[in-house]
C-alpha positions, 0 to 999 in steps of 0.5 A, spaced: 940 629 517 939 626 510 946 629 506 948 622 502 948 627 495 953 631 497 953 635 491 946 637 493 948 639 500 947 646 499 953 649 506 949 652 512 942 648 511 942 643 516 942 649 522 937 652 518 932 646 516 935 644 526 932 653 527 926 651 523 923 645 527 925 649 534 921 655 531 915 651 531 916 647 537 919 640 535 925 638 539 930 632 538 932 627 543 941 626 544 945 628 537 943 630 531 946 624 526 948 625 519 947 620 514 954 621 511 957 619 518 955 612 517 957 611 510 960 604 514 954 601 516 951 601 509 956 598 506 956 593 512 949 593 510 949 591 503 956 587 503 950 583 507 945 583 502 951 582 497 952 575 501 945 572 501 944 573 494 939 579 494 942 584 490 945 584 483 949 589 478 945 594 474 947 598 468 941 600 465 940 608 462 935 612 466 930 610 461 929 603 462 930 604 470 922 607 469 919 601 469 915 597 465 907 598 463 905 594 469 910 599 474 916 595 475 923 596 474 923 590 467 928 586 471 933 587 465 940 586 468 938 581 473 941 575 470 947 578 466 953 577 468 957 583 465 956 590 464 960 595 459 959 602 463 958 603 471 953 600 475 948 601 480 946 596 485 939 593 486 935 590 491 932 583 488 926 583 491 920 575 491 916 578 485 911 573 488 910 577 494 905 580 497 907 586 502 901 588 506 903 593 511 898 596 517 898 603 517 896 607 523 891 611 519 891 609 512 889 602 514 891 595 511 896 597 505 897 591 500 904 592 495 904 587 489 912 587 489 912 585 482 909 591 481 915 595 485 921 592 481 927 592 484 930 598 488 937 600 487 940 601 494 948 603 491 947 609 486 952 608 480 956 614 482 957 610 488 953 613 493 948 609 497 941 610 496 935 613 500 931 606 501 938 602 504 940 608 508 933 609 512 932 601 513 939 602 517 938 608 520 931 606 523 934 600 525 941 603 529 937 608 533 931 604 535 926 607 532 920 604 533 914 609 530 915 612 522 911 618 522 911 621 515 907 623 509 904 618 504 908 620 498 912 614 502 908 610 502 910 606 497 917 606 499 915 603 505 914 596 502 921 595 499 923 598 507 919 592 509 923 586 504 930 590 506 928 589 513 927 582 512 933 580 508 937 585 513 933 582 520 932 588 522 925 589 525 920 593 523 917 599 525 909 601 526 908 606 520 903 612 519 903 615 513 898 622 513 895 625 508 900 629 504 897 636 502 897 637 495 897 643 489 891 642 485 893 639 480 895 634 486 902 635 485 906 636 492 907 643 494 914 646 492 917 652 491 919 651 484 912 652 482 912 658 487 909 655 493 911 659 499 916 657 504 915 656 512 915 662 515 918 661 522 915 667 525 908 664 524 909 658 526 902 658 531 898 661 526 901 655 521 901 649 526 893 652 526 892 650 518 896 644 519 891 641 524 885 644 520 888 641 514 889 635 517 881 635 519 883 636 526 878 640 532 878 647 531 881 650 538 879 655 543 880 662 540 886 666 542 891 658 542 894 662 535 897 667 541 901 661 545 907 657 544 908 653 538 908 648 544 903 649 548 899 650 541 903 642 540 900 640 547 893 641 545 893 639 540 895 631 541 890 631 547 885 632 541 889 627 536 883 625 532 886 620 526 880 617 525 878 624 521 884 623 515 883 616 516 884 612 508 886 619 505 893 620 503 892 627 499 888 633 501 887 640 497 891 646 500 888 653 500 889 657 494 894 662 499 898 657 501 901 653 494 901 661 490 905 666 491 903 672 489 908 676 483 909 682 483 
């Protein structure tokens, strides 16, 4: 469970978002594991980064951390010494490096790291950022499979180089379209996209597969269980049919609340 910033956790949602996934039939192996309870671990992780000469202090504003026109942080605080307000730390990444990254359906992905910039891994709040504390959660678990939305796509190249520094071994990735508004912006509730709704969760696991290109399953599987509907549906897997896209449009119902 994701919950670093904790001025953003919001009390009882982690037993909301844990109901959610057992309403449409998606379970979990062994104990649910917080990230605030391995703060430990990431500081071991980046003491270990400190040591090899893979990070640097970063005092730059909010402004200069955007990046440069080619997209990449500017590098601006990578050789200075000494800083007058509190800083961030910075992953160093081979600005001559070239990550390439065999995805599970969007094929052979290629990351100018140049282009990327250096990433931060400790916020200037002290907090350790989402790239450090993944890499080291994946790694501690075990896992093996990265199955997730194509917004992260990106992020994956950084999470390869941490990998490399830290020699921890990398994952096979999979990043599947992720189902945009018409402007191509993601779904969210703070441009009215309507929530999940746990008591429709066959009929919605019946869209995601039509959104996902999949076989349209036989009439009256909207009746059954999410997980007989989830049992069906991986014996009829097809991700030849998404393959290469990383958006696709959602029907106008599910991105627009109707205002009354």
């Amino acid at each position: 469970m994701e919950d670093l910033d904790r001025p953003r956790v919001v009390p009882g949602r982690d037993a909301e978002i844990l109901r959610t996934l057992e309403s449409f039939g998606l379970t979990w192996d062994g104990e649910v594991l917080y990230q605030s309870g391995n703060t430990e671990r990431y500081a071991d992780a980046l003491e270990t980064l400190r040591r090899a000469g893979h990070t640097y202090e970063c005092s730059c504003s909010r402004r200069a951390r955007a990046g440069s026109e080619d997209g990449g942080y500017r590098g601006t605080c990578r050789y200075r010494s000494s800083h007058e307000t509190s800083t961030a730390t910075r992953f160093r990444v081979d600005d001559r490096r070239t990550v390439t990254i065999m995805d599970r359906f969007q094929g052979e992905c290629r990351f100018d790291m140049r282009r990327l910039g250096d990433v931060i891994v400790r916020r200037r709040d002290g907090m350790f950022a989402y790239q450090l504390a993944v890499v080291v959660d994946d790694a501690d678990q075990g896992v093996t499979h990265v199955v997730r939305g194509a917004d992260l796509l990106a992020s994956t190249a950084w999470q390869v180089c941490l990998q490399g520094a830290l020699n921890l071994n990398q994952p096979e990735y999979g990043h599947l379209p992720l189902i945009v508004e018409p402007d191509g912006t993601k779904l969210a509730k703070s441009r009215r996209s309507v929530p999940l709704d746990p008591t429709r969760a066959g009929p919605l696991l019946l869209l995601a597969l039509r959104l996902l290109r999949q076989p349209s399953p036989p009439a009256g599987i909207e009746f059954e269980s999410p997980a007989s509907i989830l049992y069906w549906a991986l014996g009829h897997w097809q991700p030849l049919a998404f393959r290469g896209i990383r958006e696709l449009p959602a029907p106008v119902s599910l991105h627009t609340a109707t205002c009354i």
